[in-house]
TIVO-2410 file (N, C-alpha, C; in nm, 3 decimals):
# residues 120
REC num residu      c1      c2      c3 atome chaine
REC   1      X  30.322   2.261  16.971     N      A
REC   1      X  30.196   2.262  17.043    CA      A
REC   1      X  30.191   2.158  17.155     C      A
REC   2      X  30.228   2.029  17.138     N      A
REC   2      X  30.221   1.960  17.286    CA      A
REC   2      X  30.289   2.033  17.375     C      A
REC   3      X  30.383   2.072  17.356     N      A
REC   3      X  30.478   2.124  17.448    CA      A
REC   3      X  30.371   2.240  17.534     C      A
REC   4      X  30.285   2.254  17.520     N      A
REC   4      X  30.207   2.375  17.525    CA      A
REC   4      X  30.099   2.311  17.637     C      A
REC   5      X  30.062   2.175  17.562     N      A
REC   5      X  29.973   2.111  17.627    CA      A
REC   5      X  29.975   2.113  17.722     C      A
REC   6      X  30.120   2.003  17.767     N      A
REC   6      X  30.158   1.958  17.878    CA      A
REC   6      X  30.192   2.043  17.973     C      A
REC   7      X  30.249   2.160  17.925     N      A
REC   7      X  30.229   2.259  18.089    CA      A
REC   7      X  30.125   2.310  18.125     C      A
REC   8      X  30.018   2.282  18.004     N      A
REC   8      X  29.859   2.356  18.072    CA      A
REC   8      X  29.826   2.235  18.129     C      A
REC   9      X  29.841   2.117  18.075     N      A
REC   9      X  29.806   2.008  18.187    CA      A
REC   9      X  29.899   1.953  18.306     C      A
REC  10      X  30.077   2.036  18.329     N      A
REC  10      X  30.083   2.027  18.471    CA      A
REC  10      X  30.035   2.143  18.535     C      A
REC  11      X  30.007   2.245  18.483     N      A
REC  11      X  29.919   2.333  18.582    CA      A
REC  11      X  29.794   2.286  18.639     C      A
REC  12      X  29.728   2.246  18.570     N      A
REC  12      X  29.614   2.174  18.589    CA      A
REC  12      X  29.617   2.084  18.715     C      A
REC  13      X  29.691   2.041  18.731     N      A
REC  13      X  29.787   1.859  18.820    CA      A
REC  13      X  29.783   1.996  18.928     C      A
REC  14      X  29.858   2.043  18.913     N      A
REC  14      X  29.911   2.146  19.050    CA      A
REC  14      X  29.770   2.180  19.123     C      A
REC  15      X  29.649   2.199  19.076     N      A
REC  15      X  29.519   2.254  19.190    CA      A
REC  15      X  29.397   2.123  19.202     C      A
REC  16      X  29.456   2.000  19.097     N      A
REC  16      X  29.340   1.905  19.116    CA      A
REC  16      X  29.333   1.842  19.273     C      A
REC  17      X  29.366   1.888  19.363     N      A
REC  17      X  29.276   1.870  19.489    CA      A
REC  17      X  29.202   1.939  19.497     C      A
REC  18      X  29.226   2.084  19.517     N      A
REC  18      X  29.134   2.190  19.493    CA      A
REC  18      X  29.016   2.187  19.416     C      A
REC  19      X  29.045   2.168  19.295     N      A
REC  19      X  28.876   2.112  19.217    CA      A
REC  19      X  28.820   1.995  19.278     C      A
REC  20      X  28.870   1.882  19.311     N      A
REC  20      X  28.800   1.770  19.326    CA      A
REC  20      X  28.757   1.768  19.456     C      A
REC  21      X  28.824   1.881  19.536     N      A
REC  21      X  28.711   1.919  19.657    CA      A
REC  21      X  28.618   1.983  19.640     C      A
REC  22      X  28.614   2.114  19.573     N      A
REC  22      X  28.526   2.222  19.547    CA      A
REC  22      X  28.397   2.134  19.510     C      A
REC  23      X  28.420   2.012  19.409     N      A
REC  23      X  28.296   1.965  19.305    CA      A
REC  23      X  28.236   1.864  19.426     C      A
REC  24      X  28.344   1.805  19.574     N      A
REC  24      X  28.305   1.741  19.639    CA      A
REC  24      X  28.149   1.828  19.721     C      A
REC  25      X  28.226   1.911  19.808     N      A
REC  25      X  28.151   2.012  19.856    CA      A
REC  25      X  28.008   2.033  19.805     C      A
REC  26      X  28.047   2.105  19.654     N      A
REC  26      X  27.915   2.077  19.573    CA      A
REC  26      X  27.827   2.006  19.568     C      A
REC  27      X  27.859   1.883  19.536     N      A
REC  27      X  27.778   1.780  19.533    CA      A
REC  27      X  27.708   1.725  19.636     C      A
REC  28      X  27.757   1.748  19.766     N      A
REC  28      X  27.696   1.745  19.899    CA      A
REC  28      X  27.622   1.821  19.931     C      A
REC  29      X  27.625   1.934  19.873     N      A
REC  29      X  27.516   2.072  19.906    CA      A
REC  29      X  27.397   2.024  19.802     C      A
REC  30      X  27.435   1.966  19.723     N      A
REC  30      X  27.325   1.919  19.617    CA      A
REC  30      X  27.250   1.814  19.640     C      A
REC  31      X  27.356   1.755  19.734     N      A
REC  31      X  27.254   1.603  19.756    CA      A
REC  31      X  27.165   1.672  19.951     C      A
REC  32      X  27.223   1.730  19.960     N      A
REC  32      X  27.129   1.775  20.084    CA      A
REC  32      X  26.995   1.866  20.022     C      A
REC  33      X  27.013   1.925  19.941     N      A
REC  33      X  26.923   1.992  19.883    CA      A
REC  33      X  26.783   1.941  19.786     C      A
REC  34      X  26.870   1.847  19.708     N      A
REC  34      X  26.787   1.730  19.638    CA      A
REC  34      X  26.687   1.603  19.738     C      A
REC  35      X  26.741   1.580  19.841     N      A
REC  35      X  26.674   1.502  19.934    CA      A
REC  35      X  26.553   1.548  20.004     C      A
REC  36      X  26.542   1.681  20.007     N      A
REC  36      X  26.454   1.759  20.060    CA      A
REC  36      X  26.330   1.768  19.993     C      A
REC  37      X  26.313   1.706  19.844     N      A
REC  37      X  26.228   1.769  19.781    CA      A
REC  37      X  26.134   1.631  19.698     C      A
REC  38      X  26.058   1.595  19.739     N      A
REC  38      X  25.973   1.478  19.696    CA      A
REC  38      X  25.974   1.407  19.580     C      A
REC  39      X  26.039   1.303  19.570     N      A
REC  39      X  26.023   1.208  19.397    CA      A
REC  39      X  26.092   1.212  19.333     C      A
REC  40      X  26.254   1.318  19.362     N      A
REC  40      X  26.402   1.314  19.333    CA      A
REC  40      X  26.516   1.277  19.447     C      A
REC  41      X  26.549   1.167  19.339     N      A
REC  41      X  26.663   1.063  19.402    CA      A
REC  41      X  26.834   1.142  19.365     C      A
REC  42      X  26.955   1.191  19.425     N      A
REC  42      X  27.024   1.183  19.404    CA      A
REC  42      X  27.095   1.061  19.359     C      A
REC  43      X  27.157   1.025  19.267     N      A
REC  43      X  27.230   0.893  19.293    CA      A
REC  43      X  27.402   0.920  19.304     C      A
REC  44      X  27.414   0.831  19.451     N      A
REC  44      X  27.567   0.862  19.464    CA      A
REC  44      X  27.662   0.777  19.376     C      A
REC  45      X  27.787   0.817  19.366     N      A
REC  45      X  27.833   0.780  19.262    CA      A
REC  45      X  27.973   0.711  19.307     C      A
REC  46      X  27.985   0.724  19.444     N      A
REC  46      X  28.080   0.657  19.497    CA      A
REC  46      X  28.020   0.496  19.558     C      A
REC  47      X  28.130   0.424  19.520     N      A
REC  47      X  28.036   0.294  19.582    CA      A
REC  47      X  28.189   0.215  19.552     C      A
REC  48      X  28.170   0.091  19.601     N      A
REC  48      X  28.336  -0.036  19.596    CA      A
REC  48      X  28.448   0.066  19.640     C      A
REC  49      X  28.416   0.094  19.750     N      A
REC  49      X  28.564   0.214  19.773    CA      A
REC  49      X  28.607   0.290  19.700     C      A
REC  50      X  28.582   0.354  19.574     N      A
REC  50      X  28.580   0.439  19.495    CA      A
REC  50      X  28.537   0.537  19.546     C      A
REC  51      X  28.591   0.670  19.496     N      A
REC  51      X  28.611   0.811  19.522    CA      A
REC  51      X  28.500   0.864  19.382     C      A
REC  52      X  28.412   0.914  19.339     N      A
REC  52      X  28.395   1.022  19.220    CA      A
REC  52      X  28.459   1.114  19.231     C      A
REC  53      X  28.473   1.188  19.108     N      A
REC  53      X  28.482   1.328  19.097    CA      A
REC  53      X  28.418   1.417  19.055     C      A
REC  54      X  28.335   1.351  19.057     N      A
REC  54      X  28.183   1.430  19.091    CA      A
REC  54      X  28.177   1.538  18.963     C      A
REC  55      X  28.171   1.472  18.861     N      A
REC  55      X  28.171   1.575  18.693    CA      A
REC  55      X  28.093   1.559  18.701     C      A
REC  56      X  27.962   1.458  18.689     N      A
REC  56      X  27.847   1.459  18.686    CA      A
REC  56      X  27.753   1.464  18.765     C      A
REC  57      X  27.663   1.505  18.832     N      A
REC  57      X  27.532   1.460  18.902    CA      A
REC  57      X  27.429   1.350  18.802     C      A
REC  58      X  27.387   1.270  18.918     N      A
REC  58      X  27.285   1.237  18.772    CA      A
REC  58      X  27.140   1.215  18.880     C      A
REC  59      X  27.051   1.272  18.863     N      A
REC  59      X  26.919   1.295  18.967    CA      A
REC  59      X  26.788   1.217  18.881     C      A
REC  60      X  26.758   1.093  18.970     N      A
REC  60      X  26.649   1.006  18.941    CA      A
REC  60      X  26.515   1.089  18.961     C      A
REC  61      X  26.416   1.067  18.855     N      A
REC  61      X  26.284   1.140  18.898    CA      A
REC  61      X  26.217   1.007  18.898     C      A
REC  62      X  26.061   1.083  18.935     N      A
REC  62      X  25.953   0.987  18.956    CA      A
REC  62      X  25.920   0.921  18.834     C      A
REC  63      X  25.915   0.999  18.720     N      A
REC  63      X  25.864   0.916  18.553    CA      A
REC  63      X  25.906   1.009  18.511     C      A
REC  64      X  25.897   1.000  18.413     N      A
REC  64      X  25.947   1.098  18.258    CA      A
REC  64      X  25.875   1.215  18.221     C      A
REC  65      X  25.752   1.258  18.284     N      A
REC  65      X  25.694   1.382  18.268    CA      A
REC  65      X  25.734   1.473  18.387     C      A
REC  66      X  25.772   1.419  18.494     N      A
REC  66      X  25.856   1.489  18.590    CA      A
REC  66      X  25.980   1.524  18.553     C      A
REC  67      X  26.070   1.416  18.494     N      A
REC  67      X  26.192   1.488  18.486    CA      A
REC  67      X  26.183   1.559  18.390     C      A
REC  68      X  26.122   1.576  18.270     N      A
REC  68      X  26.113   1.682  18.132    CA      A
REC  68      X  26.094   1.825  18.248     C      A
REC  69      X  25.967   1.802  18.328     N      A
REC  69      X  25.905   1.938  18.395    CA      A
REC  69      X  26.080   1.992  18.420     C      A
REC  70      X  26.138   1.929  18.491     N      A
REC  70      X  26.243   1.924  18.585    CA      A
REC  70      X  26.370   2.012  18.486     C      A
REC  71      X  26.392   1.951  18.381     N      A
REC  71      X  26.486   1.987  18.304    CA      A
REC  71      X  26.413   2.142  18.235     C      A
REC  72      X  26.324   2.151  18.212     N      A
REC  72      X  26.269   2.257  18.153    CA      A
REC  72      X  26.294   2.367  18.252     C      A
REC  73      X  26.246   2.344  18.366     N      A
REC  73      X  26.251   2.438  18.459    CA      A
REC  73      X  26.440   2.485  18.468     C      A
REC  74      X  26.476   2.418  18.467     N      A
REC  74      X  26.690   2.414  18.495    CA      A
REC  74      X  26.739   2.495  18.385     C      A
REC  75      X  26.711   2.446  18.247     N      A
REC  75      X  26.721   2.512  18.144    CA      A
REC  75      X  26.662   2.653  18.109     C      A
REC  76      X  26.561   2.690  18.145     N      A
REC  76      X  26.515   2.802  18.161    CA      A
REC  76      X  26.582   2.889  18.228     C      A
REC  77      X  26.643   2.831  18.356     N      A
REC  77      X  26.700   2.939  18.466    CA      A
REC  77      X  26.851   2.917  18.457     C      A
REC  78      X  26.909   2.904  18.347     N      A
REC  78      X  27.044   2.899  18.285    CA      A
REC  78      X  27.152   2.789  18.353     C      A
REC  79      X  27.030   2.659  18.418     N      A
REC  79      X  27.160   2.594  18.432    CA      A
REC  79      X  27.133   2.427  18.378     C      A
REC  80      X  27.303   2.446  18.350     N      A
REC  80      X  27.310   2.320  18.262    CA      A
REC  80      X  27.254   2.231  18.282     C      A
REC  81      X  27.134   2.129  18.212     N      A
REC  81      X  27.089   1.983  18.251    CA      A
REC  81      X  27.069   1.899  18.107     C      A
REC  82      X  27.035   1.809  18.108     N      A
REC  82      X  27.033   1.713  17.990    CA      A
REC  82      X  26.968   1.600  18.012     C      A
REC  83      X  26.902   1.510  17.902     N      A
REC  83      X  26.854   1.368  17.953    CA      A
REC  83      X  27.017   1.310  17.885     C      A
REC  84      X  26.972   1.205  17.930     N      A
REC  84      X  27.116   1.092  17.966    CA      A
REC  84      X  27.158   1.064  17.777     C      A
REC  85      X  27.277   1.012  17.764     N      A
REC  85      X  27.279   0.944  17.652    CA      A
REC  85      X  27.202   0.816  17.617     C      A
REC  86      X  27.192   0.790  17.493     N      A
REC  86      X  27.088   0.712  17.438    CA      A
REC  86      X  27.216   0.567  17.475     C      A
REC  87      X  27.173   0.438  17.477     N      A
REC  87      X  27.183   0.324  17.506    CA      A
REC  87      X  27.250   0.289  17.346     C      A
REC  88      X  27.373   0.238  17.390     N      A
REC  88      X  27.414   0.217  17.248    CA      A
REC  88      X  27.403   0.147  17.116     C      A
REC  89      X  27.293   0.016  17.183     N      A
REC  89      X  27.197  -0.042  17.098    CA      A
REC  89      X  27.070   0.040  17.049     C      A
REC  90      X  27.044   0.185  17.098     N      A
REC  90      X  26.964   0.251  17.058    CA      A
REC  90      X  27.012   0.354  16.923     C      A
REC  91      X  27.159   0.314  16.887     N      A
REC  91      X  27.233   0.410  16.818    CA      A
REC  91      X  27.220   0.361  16.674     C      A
REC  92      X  27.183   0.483  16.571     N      A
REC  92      X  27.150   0.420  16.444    CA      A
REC  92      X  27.265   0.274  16.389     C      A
REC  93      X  27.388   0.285  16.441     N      A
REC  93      X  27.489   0.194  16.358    CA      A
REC  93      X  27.461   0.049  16.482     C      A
REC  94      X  27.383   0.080  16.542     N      A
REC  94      X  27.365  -0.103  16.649    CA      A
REC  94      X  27.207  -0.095  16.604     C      A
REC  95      X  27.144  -0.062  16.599     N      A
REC  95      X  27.016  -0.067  16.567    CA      A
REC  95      X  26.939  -0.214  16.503     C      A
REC  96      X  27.028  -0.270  16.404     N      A
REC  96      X  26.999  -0.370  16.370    CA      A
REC  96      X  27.046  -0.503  16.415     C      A
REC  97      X  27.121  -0.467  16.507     N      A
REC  97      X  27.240  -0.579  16.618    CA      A
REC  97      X  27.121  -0.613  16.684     C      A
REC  98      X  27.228  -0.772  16.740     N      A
REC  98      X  27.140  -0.832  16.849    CA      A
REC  98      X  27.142  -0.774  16.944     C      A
REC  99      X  27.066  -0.769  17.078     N      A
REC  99      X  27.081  -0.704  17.195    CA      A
REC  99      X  27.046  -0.799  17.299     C      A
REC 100      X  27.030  -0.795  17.383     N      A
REC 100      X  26.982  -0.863  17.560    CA      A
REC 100      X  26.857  -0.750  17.571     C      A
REC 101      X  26.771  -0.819  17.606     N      A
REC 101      X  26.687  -0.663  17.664    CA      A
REC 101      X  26.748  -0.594  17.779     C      A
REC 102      X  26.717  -0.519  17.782     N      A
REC 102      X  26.773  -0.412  17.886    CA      A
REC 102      X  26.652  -0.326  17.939     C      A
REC 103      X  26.544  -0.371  18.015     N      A
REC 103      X  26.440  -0.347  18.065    CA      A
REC 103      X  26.498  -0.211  18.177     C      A
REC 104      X  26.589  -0.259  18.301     N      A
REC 104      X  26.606  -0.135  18.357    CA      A
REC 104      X  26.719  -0.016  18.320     C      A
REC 105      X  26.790  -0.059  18.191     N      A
REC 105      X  26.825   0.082  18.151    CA      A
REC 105      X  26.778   0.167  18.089     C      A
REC 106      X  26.644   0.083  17.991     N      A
REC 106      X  26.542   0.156  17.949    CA      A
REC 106      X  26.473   0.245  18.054     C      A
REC 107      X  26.447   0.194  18.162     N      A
REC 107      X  26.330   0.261  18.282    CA      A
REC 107      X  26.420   0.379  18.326     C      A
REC 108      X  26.532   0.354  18.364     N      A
REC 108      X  26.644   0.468  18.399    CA      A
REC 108      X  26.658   0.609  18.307     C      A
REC 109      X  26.658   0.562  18.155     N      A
REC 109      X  26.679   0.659  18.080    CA      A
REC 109      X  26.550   0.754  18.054     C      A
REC 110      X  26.412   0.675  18.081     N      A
REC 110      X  26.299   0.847  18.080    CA      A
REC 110      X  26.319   0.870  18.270     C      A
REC 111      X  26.405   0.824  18.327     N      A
REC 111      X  26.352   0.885  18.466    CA      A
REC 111      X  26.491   0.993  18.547     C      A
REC 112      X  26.615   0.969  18.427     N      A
REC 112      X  26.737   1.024  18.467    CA      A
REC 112      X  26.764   1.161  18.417     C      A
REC 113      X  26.845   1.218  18.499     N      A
REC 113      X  26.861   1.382  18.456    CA      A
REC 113      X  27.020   1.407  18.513     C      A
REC 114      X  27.098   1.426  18.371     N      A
REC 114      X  27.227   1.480  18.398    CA      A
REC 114      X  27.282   1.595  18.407     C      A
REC 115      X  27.329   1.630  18.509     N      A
REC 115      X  27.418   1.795  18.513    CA      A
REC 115      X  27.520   1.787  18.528     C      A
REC 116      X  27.626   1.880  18.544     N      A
REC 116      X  27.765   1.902  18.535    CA      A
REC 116      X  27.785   1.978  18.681     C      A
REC 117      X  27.858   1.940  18.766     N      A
REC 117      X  27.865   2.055  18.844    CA      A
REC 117      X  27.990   2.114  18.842     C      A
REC 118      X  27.979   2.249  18.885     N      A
REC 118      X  28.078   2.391  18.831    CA      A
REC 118      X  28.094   2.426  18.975     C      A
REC 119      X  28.206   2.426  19.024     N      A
REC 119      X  28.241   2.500  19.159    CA      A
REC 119      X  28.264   2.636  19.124     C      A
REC 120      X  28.263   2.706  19.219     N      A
REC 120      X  28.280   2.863  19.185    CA      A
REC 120      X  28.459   2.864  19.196     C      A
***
């Protein structure tokens, strides 16, 4: 079975420009599209000379009854969205750990909305 792997993952190697443009593209049509529309923030994901590869979008709303509206509406019309993962001091096995507060990752997590983007 590795043996199996590894040529599905040099095939894979052989078109990753191709995807990591396609999802580029994408994500530019998304962030032109997202800018257009009042009280949603794209957040870019390239920053320190870093490149993404753009697996994720992640789109800031105004508060947390917007982005629910937001995700409800996405989910309904069959496309993938999600709220963010929970904060890992929020996870039953840290729960009783010390923590730092974390005031703005709390504020981030009712106002963030994650998708996947899928090039055709």
């Amino acid at each position: 079975m590795p043996n199996i792997n590894a040529a599905l993952l040099l095939g894979q190697f052989q078109n990753i420009d191709k995807y990591l443009l396609s999802k580029k593209i994408l994500f530019e049509k998304y962030s032109r599209l997202i800018s257009q529309v009042d009280g949603l923030h794209l957040i870019d994901s390239n920053f320190d000379g870093r490149e993404s590869n753009n697996w994720l979008i992640s789109v800031l709303c105004k508060n947390e009854i917007e982005r629910n509206e937001l995700l409800d509406y996405l989910n309904k019309n069959h496309i993938f969205a999600r709220k963010p993962w929970d904060l890992l001091n929020q996870l039953p096995p840290y729960r009783n750990c010390y923590s730092s507060p974390l005031p703005v990752s709390e504020e981030y997590l009712e106002k963030l909305l994650i998708s996947r983007v899928f090039p055709s």
